[in-house]
C-alpha angles and dihedrals in degrees: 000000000000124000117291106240125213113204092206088062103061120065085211142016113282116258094274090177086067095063147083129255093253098051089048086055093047091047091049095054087049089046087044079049108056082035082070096044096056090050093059082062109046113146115245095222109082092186096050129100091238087055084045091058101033077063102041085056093041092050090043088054094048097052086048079053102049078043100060097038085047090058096035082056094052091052091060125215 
């Protein structure tokens, strides 16, 4: 089983051009993962600074996640 990877403790996203197609699939279920576990957590006030950053990380995962299906897509089956 591949390392698990903690977002928090990377300034920045690991160098996925650098791996195989097994471990981009593993890292996008761990990135959908964390995507659903955010949203659990979504903050009710729309207008408030905590709403501002859950966001800020939600939109940030999401992009990590379009990045690795756009790559594993260009990798073909």
């Amino acid at each position: 089983m591949g390392e698990i990877i903690n977002f928090s403790d990377f300034a920045e996203l690991p160098d996925i051009y650098e791996m195989s197609r097994e471990e981009l699939i593993e890292l996008l279920s761990r990135v959908k993962e964390k995507i659903a576990r955010l949203d659990e957590k979504e903050p009710k006030n729309m207008l408030s600074e905590k709403y501002e950053l859950w966001a800020d990380e939600h939109e940030e995962l999401e992009d990590i996640a379009d990045e690795i299906m756009d790559l594993l897509d260009e990798m073909g089956d």
